[in-house]
Structures are given as structure tokens and as C-alpha cells.
C-alpha positions as CSV (number, residue, x, y, z in Angstrom):
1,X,38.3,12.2,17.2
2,X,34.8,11.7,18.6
3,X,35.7,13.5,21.7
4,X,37.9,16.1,20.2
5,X,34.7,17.2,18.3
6,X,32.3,16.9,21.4
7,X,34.6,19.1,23.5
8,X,34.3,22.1,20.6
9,X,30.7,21.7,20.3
10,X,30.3,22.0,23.8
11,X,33.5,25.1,23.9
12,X,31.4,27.0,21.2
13,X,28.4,27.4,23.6
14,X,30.2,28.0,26.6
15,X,31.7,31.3,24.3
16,X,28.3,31.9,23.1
17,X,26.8,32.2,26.7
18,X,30.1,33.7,28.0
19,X,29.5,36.2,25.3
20,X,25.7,36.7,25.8
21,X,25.9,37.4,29.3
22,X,29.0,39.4,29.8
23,X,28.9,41.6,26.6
24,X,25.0,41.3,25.9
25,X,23.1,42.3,29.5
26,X,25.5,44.8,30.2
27,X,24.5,46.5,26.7
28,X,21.2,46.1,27.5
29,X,20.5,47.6,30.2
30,X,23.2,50.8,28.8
31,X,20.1,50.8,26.1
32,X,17.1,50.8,28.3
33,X,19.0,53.6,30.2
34,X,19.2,55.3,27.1
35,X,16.0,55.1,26.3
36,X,14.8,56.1,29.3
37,X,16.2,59.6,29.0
38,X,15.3,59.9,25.4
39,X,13.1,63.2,25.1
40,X,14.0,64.3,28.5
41,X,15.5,68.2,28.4
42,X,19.4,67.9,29.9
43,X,21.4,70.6,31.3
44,X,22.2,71.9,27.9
45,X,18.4,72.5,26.8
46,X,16.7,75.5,27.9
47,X,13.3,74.8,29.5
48,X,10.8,77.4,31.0
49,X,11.8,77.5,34.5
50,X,9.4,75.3,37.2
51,X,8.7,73.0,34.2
52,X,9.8,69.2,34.2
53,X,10.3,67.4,31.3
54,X,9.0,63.5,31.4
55,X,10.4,60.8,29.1
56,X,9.0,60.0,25.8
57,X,6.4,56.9,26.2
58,X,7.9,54.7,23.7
59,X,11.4,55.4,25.2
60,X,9.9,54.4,28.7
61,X,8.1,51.0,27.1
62,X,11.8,50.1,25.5
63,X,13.6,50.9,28.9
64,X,10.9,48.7,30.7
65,X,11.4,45.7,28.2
66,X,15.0,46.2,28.6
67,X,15.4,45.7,32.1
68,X,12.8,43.2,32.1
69,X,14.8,41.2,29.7
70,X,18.0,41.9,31.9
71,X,16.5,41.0,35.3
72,X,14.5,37.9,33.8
73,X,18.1,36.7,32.0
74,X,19.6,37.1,35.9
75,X,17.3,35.3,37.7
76,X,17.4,32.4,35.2
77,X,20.9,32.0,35.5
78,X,20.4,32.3,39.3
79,X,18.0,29.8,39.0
80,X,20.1,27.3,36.8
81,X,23.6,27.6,39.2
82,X,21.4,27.5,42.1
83,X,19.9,24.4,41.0
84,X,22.8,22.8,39.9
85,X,25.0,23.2,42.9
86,X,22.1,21.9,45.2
87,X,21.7,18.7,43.0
């Protein structure tokens, strides 16, 4: 029974991970994008012509965290397989 429980514990955070990575950075980087091109004038707005819209600041600070997070979450798991096959 000992074992039985063991191997859950352990299944749990394999989903949870599983989870994290391949529903979570994918939807995080989606946001920073998104962020990104908040306050920037698309095809659909009208803008004097010669004139460039730039991204709102705050939009660009949450698109940099984002894909800070993102890259930092991929090189860690880099990181980890890449030590654990060389060990």
C-alpha cells in the first residue's frame, strides 16, 4: 500500500509539471504577446498618415516579464534534463 501511495504522490507532480509546462508557458508567452500590442493602432484604426504608434509602457514591462519568465522556465528545464542525463 506503501508503494501504491508513493507512486500517486509522485504521478500528481509529474501532471502538475506536465501541466505547467505544456499548457502554462505556451499561455504565457500568448500573454506577453498580447501585451505587447496593447495600445498599438492595427489596421482597423485610423492614424494620421507618417505616424507610428509605440506600445503602451506597462504593456511592454508585462511582455518583458513574460518572456523572461518563459525563457528562464526553459533554460531551467534545459538545465535539469541536461544534468540528469550526464549524471
Amino acid at each position: 500500500m506503501n508503494q501504491v501511495m508513493a507512486a500517486l504522490d509522485a504521478g500528481w507532480k509529474v501532471l502538475a509539471v506536465g501541466l505547467l509546462l505544456g499548457a502554462g508557458l505556451p499561455t504565457l508567452f500568448a500573454l506577453g504577446v498580447r501585451a505587447l500590442a496593447w495600445g498599438v493602432a492595427g489596421d482597423a484604426q485610423l492614424t494620421p498618415e507618417g505616424v507610428t504608434s509605440r506600445p503602451h509602457p506597462i504593456g511592454r514591462v508585462i511582455a518583458a516579464c513574460c518572456s523572461g519568465s518563459c525563457c528562464s522556465a526553459s533554460l531551467s528545464a534545459s538545465a535539469t534534463s541536461w544534468r540528469t542525463a550526464s549524471a
